[in-house]
mmCIF file of the C-alpha atoms, coordinates in Angstrom:
data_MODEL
# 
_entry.id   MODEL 
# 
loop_
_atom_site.group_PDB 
_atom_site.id 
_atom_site.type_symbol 
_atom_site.label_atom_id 
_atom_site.label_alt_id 
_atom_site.label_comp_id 
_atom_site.label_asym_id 
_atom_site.label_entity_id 
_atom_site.label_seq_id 
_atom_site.pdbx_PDB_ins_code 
_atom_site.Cartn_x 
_atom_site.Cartn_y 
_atom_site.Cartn_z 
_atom_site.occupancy 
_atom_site.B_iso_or_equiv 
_atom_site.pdbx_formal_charge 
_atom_site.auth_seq_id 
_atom_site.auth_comp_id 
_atom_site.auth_asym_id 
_atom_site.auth_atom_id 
_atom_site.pdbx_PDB_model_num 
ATOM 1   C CA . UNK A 1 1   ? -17.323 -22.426 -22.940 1.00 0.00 ? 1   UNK A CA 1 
ATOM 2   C CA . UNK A 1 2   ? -19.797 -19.702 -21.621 1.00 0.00 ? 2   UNK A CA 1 
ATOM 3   C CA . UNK A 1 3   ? -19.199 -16.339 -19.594 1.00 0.00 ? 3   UNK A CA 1 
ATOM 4   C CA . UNK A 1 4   ? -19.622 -17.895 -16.487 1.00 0.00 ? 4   UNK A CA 1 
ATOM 5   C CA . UNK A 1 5   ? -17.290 -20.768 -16.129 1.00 0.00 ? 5   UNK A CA 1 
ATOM 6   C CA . UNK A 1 6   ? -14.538 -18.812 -17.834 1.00 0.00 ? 6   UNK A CA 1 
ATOM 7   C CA . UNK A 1 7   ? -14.656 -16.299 -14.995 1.00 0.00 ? 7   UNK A CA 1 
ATOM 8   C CA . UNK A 1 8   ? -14.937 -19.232 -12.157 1.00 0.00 ? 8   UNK A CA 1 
ATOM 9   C CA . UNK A 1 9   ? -11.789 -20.663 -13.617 1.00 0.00 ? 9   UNK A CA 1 
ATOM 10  C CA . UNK A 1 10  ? -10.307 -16.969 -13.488 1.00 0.00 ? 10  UNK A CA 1 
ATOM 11  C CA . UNK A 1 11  ? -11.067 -16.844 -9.986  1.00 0.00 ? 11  UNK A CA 1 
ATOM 12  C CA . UNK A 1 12  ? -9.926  -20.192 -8.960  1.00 0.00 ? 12  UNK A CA 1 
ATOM 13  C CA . UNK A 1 13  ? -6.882  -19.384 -10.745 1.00 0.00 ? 13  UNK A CA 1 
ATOM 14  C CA . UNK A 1 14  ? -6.549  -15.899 -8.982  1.00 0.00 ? 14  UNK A CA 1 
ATOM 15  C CA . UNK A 1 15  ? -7.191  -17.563 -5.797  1.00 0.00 ? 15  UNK A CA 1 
ATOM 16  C CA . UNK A 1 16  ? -4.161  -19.892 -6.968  1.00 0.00 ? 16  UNK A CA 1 
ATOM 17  C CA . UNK A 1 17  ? -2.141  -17.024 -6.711  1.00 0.00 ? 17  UNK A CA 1 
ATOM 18  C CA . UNK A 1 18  ? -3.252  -15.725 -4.048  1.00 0.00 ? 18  UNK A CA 1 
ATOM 19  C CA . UNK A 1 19  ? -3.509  -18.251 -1.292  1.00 0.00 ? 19  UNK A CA 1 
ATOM 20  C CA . UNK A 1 20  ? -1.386  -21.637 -0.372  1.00 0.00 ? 20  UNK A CA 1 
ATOM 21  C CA . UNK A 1 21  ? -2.443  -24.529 1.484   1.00 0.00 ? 21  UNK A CA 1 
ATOM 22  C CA . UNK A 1 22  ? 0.048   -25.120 4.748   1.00 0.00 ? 22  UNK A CA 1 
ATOM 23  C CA . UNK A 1 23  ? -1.373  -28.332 6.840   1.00 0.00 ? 23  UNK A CA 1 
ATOM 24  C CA . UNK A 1 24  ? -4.647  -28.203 6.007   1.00 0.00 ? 24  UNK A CA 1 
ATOM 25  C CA . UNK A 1 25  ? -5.184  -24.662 5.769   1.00 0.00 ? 25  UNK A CA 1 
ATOM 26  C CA . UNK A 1 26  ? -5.862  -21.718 3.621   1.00 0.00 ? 26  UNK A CA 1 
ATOM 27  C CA . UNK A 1 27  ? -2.538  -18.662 3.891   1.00 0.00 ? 27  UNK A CA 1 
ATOM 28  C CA . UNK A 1 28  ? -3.545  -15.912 1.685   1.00 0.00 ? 28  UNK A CA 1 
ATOM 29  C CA . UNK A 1 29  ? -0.822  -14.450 0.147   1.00 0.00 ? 29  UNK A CA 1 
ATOM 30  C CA . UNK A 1 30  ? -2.339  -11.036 -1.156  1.00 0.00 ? 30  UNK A CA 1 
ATOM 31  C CA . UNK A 1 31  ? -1.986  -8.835  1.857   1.00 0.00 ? 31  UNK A CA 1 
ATOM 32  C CA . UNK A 1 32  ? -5.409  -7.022  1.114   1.00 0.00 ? 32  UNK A CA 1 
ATOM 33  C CA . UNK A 1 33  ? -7.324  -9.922  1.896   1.00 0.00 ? 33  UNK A CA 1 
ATOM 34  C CA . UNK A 1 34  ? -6.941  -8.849  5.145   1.00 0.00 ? 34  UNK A CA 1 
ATOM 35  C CA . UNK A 1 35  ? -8.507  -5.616  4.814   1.00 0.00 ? 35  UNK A CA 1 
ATOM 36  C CA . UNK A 1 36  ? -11.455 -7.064  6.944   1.00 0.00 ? 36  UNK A CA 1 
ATOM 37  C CA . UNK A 1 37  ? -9.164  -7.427  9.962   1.00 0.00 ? 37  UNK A CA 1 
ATOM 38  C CA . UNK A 1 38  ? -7.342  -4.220  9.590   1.00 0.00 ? 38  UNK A CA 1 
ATOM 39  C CA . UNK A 1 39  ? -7.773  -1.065  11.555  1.00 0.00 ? 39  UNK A CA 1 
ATOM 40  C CA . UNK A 1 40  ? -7.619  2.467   9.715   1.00 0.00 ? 40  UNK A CA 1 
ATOM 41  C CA . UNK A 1 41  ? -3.367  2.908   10.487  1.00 0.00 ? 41  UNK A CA 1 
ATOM 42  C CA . UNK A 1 42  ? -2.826  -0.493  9.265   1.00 0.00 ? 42  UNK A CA 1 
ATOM 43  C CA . UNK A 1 43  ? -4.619  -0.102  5.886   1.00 0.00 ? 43  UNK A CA 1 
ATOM 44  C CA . UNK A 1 44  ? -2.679  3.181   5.349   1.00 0.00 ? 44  UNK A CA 1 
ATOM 45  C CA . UNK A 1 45  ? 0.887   1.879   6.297   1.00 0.00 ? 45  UNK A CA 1 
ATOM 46  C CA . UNK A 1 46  ? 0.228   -1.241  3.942   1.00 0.00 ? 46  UNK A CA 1 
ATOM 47  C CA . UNK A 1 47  ? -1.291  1.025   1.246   1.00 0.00 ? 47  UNK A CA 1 
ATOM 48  C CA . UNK A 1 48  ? 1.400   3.942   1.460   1.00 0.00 ? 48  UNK A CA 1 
ATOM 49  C CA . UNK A 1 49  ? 4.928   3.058   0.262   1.00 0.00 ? 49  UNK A CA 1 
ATOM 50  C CA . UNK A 1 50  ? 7.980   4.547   2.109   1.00 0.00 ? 50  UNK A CA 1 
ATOM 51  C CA . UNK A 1 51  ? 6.571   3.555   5.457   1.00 0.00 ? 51  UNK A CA 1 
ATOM 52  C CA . UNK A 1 52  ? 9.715   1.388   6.608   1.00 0.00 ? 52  UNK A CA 1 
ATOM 53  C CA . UNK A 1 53  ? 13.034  2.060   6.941   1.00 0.00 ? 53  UNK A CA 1 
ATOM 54  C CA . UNK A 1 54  ? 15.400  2.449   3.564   1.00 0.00 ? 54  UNK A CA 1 
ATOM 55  C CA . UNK A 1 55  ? 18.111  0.509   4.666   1.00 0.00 ? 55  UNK A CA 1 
ATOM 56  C CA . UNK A 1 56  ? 15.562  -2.529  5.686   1.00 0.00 ? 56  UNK A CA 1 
ATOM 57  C CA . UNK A 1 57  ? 14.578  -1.957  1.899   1.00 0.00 ? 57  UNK A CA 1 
ATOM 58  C CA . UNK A 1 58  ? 18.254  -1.975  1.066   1.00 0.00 ? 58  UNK A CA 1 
ATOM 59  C CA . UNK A 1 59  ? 19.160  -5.399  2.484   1.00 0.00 ? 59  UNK A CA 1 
ATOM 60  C CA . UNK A 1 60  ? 16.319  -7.388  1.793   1.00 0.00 ? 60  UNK A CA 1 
ATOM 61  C CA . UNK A 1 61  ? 16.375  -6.526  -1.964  1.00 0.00 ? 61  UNK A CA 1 
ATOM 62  C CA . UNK A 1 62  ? 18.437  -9.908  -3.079  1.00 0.00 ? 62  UNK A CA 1 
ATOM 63  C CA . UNK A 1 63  ? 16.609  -11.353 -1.147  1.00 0.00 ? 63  UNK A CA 1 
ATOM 64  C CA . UNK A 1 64  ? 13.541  -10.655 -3.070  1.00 0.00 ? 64  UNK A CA 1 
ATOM 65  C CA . UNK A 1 65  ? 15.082  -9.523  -6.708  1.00 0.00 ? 65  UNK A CA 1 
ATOM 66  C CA . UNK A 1 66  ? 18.075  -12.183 -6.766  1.00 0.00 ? 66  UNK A CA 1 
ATOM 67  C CA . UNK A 1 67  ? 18.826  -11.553 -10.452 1.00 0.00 ? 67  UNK A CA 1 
ATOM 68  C CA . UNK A 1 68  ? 18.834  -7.555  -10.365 1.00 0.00 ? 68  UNK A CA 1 
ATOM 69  C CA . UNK A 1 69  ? 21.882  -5.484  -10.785 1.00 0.00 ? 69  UNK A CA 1 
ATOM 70  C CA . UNK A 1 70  ? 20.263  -2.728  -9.120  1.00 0.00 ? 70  UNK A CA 1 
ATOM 71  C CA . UNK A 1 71  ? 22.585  -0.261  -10.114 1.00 0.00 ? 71  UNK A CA 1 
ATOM 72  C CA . UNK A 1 72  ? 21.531  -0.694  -13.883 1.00 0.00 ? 72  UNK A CA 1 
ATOM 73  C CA . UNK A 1 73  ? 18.129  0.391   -12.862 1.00 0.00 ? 73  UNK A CA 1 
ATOM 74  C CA . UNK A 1 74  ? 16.725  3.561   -13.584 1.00 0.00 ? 74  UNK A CA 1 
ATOM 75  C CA . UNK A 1 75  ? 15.853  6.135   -10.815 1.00 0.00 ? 75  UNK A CA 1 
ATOM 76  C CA . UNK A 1 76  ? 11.816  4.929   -11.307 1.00 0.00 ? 76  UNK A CA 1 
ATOM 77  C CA . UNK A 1 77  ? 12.534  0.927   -11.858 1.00 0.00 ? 77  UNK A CA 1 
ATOM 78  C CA . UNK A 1 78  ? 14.542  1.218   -8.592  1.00 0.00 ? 78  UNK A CA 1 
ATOM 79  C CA . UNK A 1 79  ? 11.564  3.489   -6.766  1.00 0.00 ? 79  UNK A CA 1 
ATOM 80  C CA . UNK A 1 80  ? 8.827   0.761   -8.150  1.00 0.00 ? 80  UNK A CA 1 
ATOM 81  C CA . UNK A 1 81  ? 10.878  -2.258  -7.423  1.00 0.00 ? 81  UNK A CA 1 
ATOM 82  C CA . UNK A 1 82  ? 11.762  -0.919  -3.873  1.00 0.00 ? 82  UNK A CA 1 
ATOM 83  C CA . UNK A 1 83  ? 8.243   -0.584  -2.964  1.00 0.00 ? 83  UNK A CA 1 
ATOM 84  C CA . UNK A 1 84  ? 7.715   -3.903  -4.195  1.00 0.00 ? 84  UNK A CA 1 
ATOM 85  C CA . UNK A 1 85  ? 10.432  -5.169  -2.029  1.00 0.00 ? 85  UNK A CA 1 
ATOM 86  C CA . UNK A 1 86  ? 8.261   -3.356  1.200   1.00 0.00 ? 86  UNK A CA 1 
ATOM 87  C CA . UNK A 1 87  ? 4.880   -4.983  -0.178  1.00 0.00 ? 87  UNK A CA 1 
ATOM 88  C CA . UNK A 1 88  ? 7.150   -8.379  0.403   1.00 0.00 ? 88  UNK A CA 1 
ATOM 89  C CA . UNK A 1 89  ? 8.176   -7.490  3.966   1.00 0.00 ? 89  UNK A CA 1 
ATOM 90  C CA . UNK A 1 90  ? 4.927   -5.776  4.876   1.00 0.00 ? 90  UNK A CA 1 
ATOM 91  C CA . UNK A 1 91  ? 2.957   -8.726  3.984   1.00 0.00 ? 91  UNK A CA 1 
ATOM 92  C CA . UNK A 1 92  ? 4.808   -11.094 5.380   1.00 0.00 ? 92  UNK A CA 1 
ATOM 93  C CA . UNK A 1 93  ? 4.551   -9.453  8.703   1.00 0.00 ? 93  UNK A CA 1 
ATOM 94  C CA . UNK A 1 94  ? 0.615   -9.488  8.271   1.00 0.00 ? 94  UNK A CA 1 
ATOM 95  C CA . UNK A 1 95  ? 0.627   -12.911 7.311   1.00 0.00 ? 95  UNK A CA 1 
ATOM 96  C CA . UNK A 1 96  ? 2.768   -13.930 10.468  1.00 0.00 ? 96  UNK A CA 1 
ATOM 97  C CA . UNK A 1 97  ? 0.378   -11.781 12.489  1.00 0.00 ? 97  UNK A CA 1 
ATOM 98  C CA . UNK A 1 98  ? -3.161  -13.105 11.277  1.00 0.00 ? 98  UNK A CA 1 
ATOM 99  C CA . UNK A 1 99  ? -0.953  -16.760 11.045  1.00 0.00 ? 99  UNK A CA 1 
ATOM 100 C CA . UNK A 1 100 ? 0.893   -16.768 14.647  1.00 0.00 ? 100 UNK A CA 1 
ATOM 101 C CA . UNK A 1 101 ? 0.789   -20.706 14.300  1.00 0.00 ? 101 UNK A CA 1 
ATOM 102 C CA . UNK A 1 102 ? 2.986   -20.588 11.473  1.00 0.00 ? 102 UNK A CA 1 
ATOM 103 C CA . UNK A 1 103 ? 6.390   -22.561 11.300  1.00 0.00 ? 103 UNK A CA 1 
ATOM 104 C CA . UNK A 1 104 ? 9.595   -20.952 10.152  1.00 0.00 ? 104 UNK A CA 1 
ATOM 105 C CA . UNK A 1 105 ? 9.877   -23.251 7.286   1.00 0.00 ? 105 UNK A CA 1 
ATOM 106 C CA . UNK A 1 106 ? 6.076   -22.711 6.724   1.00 0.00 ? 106 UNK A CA 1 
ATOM 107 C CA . UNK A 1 107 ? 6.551   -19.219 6.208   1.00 0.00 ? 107 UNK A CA 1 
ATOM 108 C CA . UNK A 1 108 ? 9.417   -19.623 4.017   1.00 0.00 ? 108 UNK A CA 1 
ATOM 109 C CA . UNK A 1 109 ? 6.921   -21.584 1.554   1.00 0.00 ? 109 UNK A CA 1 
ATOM 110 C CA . UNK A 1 110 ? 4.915   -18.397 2.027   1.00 0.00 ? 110 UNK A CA 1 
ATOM 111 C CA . UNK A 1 111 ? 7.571   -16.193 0.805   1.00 0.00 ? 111 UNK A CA 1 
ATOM 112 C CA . UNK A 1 112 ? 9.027   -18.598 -2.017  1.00 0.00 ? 112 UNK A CA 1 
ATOM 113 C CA . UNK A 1 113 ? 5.592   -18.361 -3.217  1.00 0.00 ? 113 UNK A CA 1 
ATOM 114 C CA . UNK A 1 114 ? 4.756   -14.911 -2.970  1.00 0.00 ? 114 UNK A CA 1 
ATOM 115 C CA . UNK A 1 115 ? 8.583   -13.979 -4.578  1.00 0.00 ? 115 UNK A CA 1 
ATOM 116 C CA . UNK A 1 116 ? 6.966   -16.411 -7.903  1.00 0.00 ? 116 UNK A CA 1 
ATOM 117 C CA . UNK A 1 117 ? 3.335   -15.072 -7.829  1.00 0.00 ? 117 UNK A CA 1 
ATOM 118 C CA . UNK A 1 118 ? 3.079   -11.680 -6.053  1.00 0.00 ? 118 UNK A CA 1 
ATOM 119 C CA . UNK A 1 119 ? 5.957   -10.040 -8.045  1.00 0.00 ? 119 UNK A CA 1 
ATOM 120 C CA . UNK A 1 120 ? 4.237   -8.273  -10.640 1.00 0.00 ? 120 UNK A CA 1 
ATOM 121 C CA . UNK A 1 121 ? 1.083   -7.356  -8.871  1.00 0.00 ? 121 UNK A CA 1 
ATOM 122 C CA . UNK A 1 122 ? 3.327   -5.463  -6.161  1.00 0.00 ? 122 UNK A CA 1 
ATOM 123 C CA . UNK A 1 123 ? 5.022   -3.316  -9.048  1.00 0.00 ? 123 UNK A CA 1 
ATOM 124 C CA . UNK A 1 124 ? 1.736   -2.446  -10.491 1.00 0.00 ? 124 UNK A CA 1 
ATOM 125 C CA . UNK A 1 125 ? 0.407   -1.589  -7.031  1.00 0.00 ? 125 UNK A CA 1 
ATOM 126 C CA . UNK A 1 126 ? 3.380   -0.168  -6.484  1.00 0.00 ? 126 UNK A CA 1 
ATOM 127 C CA . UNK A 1 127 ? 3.518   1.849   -9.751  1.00 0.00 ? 127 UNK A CA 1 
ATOM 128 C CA . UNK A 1 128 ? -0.011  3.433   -9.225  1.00 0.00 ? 128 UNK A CA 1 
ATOM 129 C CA . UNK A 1 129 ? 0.320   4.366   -6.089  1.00 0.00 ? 129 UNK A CA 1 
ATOM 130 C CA . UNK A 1 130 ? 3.682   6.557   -6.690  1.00 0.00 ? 130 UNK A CA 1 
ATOM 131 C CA . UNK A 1 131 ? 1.878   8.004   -9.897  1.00 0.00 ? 131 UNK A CA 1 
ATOM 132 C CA . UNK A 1 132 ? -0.687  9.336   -7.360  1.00 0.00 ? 132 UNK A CA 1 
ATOM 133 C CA . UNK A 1 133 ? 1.594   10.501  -4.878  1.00 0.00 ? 133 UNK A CA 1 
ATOM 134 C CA . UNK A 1 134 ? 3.281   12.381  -7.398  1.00 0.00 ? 134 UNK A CA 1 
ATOM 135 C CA . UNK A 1 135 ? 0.266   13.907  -9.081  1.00 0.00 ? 135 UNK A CA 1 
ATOM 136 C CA . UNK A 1 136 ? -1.237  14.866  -5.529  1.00 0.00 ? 136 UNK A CA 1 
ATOM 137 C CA . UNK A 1 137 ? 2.029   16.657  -4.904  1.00 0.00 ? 137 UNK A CA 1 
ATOM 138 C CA . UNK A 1 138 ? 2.203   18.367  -8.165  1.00 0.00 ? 138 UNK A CA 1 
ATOM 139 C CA . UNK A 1 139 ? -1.911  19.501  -7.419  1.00 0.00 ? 139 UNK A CA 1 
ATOM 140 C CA . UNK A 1 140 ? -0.931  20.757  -3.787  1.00 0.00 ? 140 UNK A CA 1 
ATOM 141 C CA . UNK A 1 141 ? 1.857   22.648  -4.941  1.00 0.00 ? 141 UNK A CA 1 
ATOM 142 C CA . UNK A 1 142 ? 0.115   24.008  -7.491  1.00 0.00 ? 142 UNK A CA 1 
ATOM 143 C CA . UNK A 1 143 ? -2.584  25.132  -4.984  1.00 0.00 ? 143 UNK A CA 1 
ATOM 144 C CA . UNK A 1 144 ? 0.197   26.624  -2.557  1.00 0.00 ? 144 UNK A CA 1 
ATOM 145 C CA . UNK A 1 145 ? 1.773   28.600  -5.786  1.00 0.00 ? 145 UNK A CA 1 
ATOM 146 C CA . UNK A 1 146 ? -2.014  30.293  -6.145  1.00 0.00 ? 146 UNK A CA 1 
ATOM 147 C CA . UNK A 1 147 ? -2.372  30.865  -2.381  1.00 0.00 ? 147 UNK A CA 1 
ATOM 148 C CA . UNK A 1 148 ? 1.317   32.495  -2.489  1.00 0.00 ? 148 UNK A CA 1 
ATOM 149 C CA . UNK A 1 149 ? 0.507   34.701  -5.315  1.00 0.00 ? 149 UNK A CA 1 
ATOM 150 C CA . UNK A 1 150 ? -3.133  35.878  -3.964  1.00 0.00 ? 150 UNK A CA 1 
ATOM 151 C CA . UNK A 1 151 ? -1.099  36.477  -0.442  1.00 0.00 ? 151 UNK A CA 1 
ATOM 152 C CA . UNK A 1 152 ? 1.694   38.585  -2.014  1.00 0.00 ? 152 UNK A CA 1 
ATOM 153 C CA . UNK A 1 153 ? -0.912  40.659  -4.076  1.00 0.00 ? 153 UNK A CA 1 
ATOM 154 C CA . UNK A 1 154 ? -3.282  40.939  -0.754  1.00 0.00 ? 154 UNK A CA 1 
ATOM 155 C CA . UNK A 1 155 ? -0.081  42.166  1.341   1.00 0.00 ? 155 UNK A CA 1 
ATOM 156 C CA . UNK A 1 156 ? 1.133   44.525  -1.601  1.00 0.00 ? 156 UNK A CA 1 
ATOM 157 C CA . UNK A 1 157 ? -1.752  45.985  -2.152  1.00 0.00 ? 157 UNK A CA 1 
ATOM 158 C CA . UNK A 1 158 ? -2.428  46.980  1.838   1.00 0.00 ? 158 UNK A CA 1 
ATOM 159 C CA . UNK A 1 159 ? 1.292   48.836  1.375   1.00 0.00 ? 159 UNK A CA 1 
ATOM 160 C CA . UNK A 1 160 ? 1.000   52.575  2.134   1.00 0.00 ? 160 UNK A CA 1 
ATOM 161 C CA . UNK A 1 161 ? 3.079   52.998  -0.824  1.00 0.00 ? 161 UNK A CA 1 
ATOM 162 C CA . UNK A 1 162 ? 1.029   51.282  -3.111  1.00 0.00 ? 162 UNK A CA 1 
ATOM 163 C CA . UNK A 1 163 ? -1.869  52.792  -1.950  1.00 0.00 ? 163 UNK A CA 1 
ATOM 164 C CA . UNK A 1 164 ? -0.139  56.700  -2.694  1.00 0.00 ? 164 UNK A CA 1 
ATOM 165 C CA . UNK A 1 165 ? 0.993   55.086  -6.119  1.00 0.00 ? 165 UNK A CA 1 
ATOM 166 C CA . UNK A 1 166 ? -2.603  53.365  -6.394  1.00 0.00 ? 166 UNK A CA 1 
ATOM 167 C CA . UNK A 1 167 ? -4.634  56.765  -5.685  1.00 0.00 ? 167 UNK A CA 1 
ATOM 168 C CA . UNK A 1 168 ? -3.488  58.743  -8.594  1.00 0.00 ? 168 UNK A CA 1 
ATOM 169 C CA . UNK A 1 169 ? -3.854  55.947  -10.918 1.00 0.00 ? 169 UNK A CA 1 
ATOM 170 C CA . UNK A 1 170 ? -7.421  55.135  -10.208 1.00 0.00 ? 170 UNK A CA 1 
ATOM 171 C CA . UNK A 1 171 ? -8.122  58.871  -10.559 1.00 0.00 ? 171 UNK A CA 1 
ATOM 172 C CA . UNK A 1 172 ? -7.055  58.896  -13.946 1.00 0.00 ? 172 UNK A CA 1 
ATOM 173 C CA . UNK A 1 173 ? -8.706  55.902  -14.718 1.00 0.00 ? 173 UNK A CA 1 
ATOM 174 C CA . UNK A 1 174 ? -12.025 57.526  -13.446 1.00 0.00 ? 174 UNK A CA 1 
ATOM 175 C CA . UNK A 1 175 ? -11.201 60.471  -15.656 1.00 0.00 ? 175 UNK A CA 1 
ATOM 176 C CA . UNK A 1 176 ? -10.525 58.502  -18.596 1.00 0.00 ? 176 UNK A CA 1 
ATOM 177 C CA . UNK A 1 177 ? -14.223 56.113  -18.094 1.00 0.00 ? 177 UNK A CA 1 
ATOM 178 C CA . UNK A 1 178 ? -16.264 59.592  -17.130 1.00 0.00 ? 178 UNK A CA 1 
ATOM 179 C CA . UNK A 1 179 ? -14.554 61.101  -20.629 1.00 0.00 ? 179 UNK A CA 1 
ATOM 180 C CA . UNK A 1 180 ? -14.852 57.813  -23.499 1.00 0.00 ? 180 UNK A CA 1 
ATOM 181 C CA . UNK A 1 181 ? -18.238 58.011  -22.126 1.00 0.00 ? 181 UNK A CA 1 
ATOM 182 C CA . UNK A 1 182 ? -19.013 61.770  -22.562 1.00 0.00 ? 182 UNK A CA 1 
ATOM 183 C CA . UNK A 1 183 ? -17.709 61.149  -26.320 1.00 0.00 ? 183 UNK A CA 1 
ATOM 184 C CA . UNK A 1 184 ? -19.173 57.881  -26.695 1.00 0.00 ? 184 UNK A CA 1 
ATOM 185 C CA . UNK A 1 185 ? -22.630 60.088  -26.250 1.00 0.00 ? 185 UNK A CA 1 
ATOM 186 C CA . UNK A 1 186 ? -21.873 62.723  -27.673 1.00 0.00 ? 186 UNK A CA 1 
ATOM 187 C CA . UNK A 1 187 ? -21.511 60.504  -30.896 1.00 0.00 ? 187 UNK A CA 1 
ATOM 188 C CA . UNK A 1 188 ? -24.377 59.159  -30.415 1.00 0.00 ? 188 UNK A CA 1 
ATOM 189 C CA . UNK A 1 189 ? -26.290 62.272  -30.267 1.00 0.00 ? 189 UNK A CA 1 
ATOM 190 C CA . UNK A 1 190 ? -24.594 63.876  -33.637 1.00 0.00 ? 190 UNK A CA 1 
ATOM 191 C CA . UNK A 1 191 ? -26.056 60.549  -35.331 1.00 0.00 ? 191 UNK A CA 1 
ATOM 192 C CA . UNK A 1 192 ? -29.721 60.726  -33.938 1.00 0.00 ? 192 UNK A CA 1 
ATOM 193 C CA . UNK A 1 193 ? -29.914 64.039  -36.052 1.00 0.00 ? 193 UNK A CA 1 
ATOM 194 C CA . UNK A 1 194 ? -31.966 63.510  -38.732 1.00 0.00 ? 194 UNK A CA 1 
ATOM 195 C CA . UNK A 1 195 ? -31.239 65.546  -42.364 1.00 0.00 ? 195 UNK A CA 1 
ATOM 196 C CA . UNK A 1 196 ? -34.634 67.534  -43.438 1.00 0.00 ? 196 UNK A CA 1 
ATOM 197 C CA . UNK A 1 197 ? -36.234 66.193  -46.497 1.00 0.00 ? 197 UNK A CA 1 
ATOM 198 C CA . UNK A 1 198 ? -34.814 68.171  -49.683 1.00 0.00 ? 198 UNK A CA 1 
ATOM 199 C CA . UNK A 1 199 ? -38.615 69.336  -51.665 1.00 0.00 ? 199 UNK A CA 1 
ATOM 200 C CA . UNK A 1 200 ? -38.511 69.190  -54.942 1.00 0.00 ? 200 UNK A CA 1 
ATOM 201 C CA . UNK A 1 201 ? -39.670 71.967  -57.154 1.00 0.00 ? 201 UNK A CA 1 
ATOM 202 C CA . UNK A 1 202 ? -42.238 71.432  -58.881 1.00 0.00 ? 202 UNK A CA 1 
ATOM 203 C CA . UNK A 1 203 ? -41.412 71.522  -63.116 1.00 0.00 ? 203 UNK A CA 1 
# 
């Protein structure tokens, strides 16, 4: 089988996934499919978790994770699998938008199939996106540790009390330059000296 059928059945099978066929028509299931039809504050409250409310989070996580003991979980399954569980409800509610002639047993066929196919994608997503919220953080507080530090210096240093402790120093540090370099040439000048020849008598 060649290169280019394997990736047609890829895609067919992707599309699989990511669509279901409700009388006759086509219900994508992957929420960034979309993206066409969003404006800029939708695309950024699907694509940033923590945008709804933790206890709607809370009670809709059997729903979505029957078989979890969530209190098992470590602190980062729990984060990743919560944001999972708002890709589930965020979706949906796009779906239900962009599908207003949906049926309430329609869209339960929606979510049945999104809870079997959707699950793992949403943790990846889910994943990534909290390892670059984290990492931005860590960058910007970095950055505000540097701006603190160059502020403090800037605000000592216009201190009349560092500037009386600062005026004495920088003498002596003027002394010390103006004095290495009077040796320093003085060195110099001893080694330019050239030794007269010694003449040999003649025997």
């Amino acid at each position: 089988m060649t290169a280019a059928p394997q990736q047609e059945i890829q895609l067919q099978r992707r599309l699989q996934q990511d669509s279901i066929q409700l009388a006759g028509k086509v219900v994508y299931l992957n929420p960034f499919l979309y993206w066409r039809r969003f404006d800029a504050n939708t695309d950024r409250w699907l694509r940033e978790p923590g945008q709804l409310a933790e206890d709607q989070i809370t009670t809709n996580r059997v729903r979505f994770y029957p078989e979890l003991d969530w209190e098992l979980l470590s602190e980062n399954d729990r984060a990743v699998k919560d944001g999972a569980v708002e890709m589930f409800l965020k979706s949906l509610e796009l779906i239900s938008t962009f599908n207003p002639e949906l049926t309430p047993g329609q869209l339960l066929e929606v979510e049945r199939k999104m809870a079997v196919t959707k699950k793992k994608a949403f943790e990846r997503w889910v994943s990534k996106s909290l390892k670059r919220r984290l990492q931005q953080q860590a960058s910007e507080r970095r950055r505000f540790d540097r701006e603190r530090l160059a502020r403090d210096w800037s605000e000592w240093m216009v201190l009349p009390v560092t500037r009386q402790a600062l005026l004495p120093l920088s003498a002596l540090m003027v002394i010390a330059v103006g004095a290495g370099w009077w040796l320093g040439s003085q060195q110099f000048c001893r080694q330019q000296i050239v030794q007269p020849a010694i003449s040999r008598s003649a025997g």
